[in-house]
Backbone and ligand atoms as CSV (ligand in chain L), in Angstrom:
chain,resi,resn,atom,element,x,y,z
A,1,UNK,N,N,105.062,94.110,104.818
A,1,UNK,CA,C,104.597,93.867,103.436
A,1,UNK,C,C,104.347,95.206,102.743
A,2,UNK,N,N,105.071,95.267,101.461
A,2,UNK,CA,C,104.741,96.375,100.679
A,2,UNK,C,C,103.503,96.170,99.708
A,3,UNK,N,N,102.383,96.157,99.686
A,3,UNK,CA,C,101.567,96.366,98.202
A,3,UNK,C,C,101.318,97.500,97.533
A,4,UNK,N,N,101.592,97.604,96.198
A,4,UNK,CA,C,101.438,98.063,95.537
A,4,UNK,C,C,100.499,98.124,94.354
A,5,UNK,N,N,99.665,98.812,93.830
A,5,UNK,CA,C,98.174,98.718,93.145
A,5,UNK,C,C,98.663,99.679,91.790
A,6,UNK,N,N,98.490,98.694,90.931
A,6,UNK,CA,C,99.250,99.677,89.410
A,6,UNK,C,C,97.331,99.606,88.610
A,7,UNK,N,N,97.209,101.045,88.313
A,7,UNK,CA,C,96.043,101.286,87.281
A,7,UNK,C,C,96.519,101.568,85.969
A,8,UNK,N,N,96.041,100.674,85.137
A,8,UNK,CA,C,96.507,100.964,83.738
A,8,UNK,C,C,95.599,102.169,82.990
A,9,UNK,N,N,96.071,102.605,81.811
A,9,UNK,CA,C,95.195,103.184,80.884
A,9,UNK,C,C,93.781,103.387,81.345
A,10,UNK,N,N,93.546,102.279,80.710
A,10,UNK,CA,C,92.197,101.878,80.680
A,10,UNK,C,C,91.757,101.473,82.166
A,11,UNK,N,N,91.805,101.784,83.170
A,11,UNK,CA,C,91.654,101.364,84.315
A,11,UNK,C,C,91.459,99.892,84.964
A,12,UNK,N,N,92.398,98.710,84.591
A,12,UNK,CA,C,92.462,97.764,84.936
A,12,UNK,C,C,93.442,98.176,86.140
A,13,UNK,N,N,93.131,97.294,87.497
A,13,UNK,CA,C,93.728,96.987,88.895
A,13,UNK,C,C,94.520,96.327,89.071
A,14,UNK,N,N,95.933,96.227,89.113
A,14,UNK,CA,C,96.548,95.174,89.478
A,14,UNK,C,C,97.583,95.175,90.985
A,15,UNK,N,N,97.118,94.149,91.893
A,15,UNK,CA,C,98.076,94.996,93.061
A,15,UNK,C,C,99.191,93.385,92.898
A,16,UNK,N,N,100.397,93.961,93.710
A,16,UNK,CA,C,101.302,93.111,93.866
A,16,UNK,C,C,102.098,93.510,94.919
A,17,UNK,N,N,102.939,92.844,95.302
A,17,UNK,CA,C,103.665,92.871,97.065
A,17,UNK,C,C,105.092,93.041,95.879
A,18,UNK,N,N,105.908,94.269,96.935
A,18,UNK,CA,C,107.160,94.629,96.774
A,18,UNK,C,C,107.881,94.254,97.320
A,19,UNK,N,N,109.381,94.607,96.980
A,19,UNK,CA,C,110.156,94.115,98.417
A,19,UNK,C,C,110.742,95.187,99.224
A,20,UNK,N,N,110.936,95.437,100.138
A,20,UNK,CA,C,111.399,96.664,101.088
A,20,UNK,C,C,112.855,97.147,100.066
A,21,UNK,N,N,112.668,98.392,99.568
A,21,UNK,CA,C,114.179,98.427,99.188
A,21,UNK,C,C,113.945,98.599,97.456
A,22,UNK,N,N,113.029,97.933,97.512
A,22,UNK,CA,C,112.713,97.979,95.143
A,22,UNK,C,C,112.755,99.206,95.055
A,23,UNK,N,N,112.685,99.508,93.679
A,23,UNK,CA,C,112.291,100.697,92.945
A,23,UNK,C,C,111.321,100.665,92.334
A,24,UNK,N,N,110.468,101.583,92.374
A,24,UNK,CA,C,108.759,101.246,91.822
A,24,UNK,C,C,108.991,101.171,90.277
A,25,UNK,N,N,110.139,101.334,89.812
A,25,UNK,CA,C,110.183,101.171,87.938
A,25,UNK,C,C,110.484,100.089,87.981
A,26,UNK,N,N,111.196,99.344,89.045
A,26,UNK,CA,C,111.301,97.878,88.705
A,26,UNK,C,C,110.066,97.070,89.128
A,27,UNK,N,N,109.446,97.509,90.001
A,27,UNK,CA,C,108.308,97.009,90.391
A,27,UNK,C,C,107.840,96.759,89.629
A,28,UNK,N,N,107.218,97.812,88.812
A,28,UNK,CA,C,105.832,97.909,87.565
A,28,UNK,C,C,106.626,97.342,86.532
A,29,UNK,N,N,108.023,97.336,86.144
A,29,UNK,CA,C,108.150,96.440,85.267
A,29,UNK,C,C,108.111,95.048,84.764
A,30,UNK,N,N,108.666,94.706,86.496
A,30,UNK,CA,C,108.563,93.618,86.486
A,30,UNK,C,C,107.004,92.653,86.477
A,31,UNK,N,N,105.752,93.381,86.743
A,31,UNK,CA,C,104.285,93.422,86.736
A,31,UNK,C,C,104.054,93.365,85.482
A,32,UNK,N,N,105.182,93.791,84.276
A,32,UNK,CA,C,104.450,93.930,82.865
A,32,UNK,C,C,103.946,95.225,82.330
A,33,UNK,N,N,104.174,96.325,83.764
A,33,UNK,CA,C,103.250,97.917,83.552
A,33,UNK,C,C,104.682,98.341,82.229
A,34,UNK,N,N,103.806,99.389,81.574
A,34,UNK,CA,C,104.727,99.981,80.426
A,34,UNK,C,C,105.262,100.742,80.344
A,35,UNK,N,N,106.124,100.883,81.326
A,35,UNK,CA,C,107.316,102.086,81.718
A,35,UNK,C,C,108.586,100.941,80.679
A,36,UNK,N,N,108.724,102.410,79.738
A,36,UNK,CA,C,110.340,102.194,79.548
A,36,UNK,C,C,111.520,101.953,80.131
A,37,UNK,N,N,111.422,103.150,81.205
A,37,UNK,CA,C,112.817,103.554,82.304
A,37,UNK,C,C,113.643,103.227,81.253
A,38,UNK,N,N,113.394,103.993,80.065
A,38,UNK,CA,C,115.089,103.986,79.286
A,38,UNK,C,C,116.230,104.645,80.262
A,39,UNK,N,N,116.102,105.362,80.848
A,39,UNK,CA,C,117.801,106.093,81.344
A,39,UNK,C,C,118.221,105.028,82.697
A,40,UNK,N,N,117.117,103.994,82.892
A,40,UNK,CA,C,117.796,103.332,83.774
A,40,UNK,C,C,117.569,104.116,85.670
A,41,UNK,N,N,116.900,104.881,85.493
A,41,UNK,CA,C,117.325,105.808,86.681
A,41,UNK,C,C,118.201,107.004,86.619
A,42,UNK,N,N,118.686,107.357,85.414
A,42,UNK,CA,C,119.692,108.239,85.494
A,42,UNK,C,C,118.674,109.549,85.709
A,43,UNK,N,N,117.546,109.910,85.512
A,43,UNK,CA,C,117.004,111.152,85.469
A,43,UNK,C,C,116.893,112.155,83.908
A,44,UNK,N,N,117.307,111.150,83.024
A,44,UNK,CA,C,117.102,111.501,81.896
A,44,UNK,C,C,116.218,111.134,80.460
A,45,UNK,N,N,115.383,110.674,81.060
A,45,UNK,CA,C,114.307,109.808,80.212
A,45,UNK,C,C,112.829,110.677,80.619
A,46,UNK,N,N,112.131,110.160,81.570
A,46,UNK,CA,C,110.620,110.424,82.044
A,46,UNK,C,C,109.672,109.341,81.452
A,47,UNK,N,N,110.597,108.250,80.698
A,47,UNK,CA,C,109.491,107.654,80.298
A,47,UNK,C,C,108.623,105.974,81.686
A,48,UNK,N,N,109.311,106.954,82.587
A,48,UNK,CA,C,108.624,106.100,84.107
A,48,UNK,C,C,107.850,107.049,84.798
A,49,UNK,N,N,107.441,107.404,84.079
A,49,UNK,CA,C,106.452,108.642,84.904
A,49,UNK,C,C,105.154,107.803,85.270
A,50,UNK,N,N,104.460,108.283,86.188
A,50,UNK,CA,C,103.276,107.526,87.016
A,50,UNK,C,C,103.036,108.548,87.735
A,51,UNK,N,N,101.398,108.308,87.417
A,51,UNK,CA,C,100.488,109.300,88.489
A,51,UNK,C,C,100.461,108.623,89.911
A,52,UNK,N,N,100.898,109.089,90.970
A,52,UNK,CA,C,100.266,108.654,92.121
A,52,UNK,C,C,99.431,108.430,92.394
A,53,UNK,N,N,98.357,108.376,93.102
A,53,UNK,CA,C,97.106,108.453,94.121
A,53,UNK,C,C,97.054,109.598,94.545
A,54,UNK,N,N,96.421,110.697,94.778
A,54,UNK,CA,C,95.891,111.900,95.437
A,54,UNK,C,C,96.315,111.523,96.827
A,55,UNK,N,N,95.955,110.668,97.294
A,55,UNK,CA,C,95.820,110.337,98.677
A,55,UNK,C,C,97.106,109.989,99.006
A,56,UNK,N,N,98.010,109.003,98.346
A,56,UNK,CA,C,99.538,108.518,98.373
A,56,UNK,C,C,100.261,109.566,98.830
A,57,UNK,N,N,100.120,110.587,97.467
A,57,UNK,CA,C,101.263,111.362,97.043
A,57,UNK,C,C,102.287,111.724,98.507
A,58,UNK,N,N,101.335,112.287,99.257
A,58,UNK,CA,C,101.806,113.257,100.608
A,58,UNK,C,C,102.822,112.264,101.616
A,59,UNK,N,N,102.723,111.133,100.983
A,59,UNK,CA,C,103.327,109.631,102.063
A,59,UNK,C,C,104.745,109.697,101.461
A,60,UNK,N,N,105.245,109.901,99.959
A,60,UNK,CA,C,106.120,110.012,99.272
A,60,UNK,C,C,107.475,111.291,99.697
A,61,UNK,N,N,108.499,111.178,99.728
A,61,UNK,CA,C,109.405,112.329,100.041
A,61,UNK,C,C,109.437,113.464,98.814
A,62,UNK,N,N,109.382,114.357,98.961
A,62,UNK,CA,C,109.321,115.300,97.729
A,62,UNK,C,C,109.899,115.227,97.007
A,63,UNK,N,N,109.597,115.404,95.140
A,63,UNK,CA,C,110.514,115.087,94.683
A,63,UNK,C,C,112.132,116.221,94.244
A,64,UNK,N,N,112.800,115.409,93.837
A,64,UNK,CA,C,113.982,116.896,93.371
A,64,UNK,C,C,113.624,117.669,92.688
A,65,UNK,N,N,114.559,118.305,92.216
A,65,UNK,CA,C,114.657,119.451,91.749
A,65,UNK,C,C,114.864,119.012,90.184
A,66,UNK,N,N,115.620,117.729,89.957
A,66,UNK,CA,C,116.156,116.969,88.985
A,66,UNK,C,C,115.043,116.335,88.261
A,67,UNK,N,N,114.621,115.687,89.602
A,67,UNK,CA,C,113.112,115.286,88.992
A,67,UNK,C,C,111.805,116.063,88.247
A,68,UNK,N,N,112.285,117.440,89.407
A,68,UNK,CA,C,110.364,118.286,88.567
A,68,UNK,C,C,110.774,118.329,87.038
A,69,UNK,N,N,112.198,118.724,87.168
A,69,UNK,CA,C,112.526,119.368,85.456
A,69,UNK,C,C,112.190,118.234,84.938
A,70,UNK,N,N,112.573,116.743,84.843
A,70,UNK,CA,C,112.048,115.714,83.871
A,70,UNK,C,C,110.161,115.729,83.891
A,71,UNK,N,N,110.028,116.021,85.285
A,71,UNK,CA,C,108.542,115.750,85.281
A,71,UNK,C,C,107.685,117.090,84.259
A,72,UNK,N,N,108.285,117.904,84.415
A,72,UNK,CA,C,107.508,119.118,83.227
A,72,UNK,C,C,107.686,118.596,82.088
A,73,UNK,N,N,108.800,117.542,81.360
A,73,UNK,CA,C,108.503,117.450,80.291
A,73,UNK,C,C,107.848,116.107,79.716
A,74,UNK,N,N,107.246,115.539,80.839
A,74,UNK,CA,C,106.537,114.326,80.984
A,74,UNK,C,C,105.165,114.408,79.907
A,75,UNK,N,N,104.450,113.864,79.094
A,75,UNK,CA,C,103.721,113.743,78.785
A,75,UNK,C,C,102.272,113.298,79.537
A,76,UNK,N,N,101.160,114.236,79.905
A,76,UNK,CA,C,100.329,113.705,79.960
A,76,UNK,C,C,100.046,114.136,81.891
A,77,UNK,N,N,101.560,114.682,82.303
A,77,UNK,CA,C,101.687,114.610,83.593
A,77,UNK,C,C,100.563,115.290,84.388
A,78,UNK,N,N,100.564,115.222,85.491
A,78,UNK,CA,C,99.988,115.874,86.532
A,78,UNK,C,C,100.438,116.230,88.156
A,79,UNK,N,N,99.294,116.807,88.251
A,79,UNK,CA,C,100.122,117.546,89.980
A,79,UNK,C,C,100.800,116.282,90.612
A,80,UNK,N,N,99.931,115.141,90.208
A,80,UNK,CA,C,100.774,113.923,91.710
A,80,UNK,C,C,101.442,113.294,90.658
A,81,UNK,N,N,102.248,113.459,89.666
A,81,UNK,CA,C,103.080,112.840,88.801
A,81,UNK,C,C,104.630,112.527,89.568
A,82,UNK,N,N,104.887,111.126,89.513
A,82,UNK,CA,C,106.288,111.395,89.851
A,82,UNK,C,C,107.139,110.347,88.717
A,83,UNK,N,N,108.308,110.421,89.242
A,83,UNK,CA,C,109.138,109.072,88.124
A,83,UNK,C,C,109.423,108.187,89.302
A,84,UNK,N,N,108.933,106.533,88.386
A,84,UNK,CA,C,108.776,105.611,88.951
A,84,UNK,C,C,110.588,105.322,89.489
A,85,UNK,N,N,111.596,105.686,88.850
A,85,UNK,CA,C,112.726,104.979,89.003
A,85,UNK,C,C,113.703,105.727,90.678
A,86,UNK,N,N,112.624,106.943,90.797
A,86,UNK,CA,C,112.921,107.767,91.836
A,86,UNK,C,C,112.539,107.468,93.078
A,87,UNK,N,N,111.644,106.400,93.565
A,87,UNK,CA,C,110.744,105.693,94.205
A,87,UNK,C,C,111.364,104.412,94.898
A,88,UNK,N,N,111.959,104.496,96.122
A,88,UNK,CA,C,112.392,103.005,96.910
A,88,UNK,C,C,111.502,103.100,97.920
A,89,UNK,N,N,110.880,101.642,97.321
A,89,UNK,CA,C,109.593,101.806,98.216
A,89,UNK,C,C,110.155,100.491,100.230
A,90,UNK,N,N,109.358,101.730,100.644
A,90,UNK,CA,C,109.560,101.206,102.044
A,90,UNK,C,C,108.124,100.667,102.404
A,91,UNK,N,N,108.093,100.050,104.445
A,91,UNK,CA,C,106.816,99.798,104.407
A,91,UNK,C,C,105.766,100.922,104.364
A,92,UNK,N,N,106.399,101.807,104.929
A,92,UNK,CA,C,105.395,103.490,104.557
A,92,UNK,C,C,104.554,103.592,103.094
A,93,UNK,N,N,105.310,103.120,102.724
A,93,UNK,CA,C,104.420,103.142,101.661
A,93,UNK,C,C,103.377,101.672,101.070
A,94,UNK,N,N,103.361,100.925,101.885
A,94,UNK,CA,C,102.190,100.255,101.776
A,94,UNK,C,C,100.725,100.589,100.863
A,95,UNK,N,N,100.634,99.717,100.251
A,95,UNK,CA,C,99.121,100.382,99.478
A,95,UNK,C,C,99.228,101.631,98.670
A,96,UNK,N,N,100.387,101.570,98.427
A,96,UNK,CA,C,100.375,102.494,97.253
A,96,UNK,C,C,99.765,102.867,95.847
A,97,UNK,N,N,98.910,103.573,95.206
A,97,UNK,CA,C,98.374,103.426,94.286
A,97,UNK,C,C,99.211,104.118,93.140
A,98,UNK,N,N,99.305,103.774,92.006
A,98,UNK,CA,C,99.693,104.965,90.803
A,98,UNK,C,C,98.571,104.041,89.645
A,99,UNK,N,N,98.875,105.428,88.737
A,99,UNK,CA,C,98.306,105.063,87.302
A,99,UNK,C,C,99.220,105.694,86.306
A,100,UNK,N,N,98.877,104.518,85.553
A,100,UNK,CA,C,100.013,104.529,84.560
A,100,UNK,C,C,99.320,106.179,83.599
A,101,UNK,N,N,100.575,107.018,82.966
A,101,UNK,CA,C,99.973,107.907,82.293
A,101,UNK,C,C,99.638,107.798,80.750
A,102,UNK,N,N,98.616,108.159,80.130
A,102,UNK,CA,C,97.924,108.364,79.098
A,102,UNK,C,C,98.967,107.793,78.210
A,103,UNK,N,N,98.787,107.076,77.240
A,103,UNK,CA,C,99.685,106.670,76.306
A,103,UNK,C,C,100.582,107.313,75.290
A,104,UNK,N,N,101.654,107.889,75.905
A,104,UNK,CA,C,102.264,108.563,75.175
A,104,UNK,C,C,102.527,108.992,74.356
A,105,UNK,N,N,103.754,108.624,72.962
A,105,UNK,CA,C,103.372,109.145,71.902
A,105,UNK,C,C,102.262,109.358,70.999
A,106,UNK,N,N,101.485,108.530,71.527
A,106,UNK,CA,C,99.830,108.594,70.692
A,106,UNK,C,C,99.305,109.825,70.703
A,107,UNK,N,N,99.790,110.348,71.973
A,107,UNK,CA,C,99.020,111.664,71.552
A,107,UNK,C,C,99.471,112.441,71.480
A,108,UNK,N,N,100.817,112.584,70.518
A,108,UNK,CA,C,102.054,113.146,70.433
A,108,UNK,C,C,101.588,113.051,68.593
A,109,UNK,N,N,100.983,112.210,67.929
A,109,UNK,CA,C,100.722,112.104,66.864
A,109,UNK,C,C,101.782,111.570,66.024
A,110,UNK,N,N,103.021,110.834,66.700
A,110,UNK,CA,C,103.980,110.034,66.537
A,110,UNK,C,C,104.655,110.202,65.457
L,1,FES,FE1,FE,114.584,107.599,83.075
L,1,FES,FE2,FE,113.258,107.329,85.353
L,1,FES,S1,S,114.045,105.790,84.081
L,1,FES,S2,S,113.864,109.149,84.365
């Protein structure tokens, strides 16, 4: 069993069971979380960015090289920031936590 624990904004909890093999952008989408994943996975969007868990992060395979560059221009990001569409979650990753990041263009002043 995979669970997965999505923190919104505002810190609401929501956990849900994955399937061996998903992608955590489909995961949280399919949950209703507010990832765009406009590029689909291509690595050209960031708008699936998600904070990990502090504690998670280190369980996760590092990310690319492809990835940091989207992740620097992530809004809002941080050290355990990754993109959700980069993410096939196995049972290792059980109990995974992320939080969704700060609401984007809002504080972009749109
Ligand atoms: Fe675009 Fe992940 S969906 S970078």
């Amino acid at each position: 069993m995979i669970r997965v624990r999505f923190i919104s904004v505002s810190g609401e909890e929501r956990e849900v069971v994955a399937a061996e093999g998903a992608r955590l952008l489909e995961v949280a989408q399919n949950d209703g979380q507010p990832l765009e994943g406009t590029c689909e996975g291509q690595m050209s969007c960031s708008t699936c960015h998600v904070i990990v868990a502090a504690d998670d992060f280190a369980r996760l395979p590092p990310a690319s090289e492809e990835e940091e560059d989207m992740l620097d221009l992530a809004i809002g990001a941080a050290r355990t920031s990754r993109l959700a569409c980069q993410i096939v979650l196995t049972p290792d990753f059980d109990r995974l936590t992320v939080r969704m990041p700060p609401t984007h263009r809002d504080m972009q002043g749109r």
